[in-house]
C-alpha positions in Angstrom: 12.7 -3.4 7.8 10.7 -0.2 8.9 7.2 0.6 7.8 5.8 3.8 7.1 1.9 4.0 7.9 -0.2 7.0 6.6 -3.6 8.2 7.7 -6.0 10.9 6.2 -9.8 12.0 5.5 -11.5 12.9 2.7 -14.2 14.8 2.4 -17.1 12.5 1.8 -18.2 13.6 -1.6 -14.7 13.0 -2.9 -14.2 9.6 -1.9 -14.6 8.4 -5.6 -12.1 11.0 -6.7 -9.5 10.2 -3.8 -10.1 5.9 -4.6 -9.1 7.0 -8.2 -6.0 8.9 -7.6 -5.1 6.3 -5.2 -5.4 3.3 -7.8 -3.1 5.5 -10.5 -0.8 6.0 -7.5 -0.6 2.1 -6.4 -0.5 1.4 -10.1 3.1 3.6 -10.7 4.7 2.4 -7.2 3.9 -1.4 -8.7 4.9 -0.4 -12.1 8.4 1.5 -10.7 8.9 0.1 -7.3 8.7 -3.6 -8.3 9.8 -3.9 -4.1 8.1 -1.3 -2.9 5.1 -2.6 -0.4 2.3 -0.4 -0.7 -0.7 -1.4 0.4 -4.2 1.1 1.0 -7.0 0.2 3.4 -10.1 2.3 3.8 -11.9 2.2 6.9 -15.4 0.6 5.9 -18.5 3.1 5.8 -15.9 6.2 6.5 -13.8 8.3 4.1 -10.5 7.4 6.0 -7.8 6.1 4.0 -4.4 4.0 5.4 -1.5 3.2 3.5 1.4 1.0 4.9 4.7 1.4 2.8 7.8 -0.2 3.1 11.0 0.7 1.1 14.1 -2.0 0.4 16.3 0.8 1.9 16.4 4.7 2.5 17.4 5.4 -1.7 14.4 4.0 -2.5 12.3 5.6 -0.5 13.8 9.3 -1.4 13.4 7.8 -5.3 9.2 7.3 -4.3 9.3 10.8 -2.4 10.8 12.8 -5.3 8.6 11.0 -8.0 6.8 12.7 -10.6 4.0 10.5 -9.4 4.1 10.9 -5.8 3.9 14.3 -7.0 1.0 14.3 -9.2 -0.6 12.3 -6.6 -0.6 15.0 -3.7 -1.7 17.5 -5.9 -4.6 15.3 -6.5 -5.5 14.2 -2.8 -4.5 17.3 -0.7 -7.3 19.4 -2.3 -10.0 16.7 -1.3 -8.8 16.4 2.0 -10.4 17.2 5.3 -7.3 18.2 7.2 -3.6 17.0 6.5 -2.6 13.4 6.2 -0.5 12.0 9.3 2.2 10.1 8.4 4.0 7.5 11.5 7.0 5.9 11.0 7.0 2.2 12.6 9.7 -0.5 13.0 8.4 -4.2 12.8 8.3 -5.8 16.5 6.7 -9.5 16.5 3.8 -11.3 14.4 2.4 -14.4 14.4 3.9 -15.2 11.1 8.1 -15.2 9.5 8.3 -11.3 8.3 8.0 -11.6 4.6 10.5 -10.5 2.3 9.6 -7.4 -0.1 10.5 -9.8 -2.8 8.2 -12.4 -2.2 5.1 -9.7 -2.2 2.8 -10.8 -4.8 1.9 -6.8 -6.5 -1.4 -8.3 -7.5 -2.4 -8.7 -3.7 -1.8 -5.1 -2.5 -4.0 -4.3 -5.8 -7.1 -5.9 -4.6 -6.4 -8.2 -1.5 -9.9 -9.9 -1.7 -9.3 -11.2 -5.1 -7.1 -14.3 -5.1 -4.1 -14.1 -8.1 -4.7 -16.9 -10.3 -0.9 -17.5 -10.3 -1.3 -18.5 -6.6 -1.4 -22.1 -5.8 -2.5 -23.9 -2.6 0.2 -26.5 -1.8 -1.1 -29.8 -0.2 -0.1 -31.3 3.2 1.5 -28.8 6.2 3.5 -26.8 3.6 1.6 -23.2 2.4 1.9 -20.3 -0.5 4.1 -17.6 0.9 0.5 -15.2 0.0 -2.0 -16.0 2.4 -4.9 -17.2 0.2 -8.0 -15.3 0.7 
């Protein structure tokens, strides 16, 4: 599975504007790309922005590149940011945990990791939820 991990700055009195085009963009990938991991970080007390994507094969991720959305969301960004966004291309190494499948990504998560789904359940004994529960 290979990861894409994006990187860009906005200017700092558009950082409500960018948050917003970023939650209409995370809410199309998770309505279209029910595998699709997108997740978007922002570096506390900065206007940086991450995303980390990951695509169930190479179709897919031409299907999220050539999207209306996708689309309608760089039109939206690029104007706000302060230089252009660097994307890196990364293929999964090691972790301290089993490599989740895209399947077993709870889409509520990536939409607000901090906020625990109420579907989740904590299982009792040595066994766990395959979501980390926060």
């Amino acid at each position: 599975m290979n990861y894409t991990i994006s990187n860009f700055t906005v200017k700092q009195e558009y950082v409500k504007p960018a948050k917003r085009a970023l939650a209409e963009l995370v809410a199309a990938v998770r309505e279209n790309e029910p595998k699709t991991l997108y997740l978007v970080f922002r570096e506390e007390g900065a206007p940086a922005f991450f995303t980390l994507m990951s695509f169930e094969n190479e179709a897919a991720e031409r299907r999220h590149a050539q999207s209306s959305y996708v689309a309608q969301f760089a039109k939206k960004l690029l104007p706000l940011c302060d230089g252009k966004p660097r994307f890196t291309e990364l293929a999964y190494f090691a972790g301290s945990k089993k490599q989740w499948q895209l399947a077993q990504l709870n889409p509520l998560a990536s939409a607000h990791p901090r906020r625990r789904n109420p579907s989740e359940r904590r299982m009792s004994g040595n066994r766990r939820s395959a979501m980390p529960v926060r």
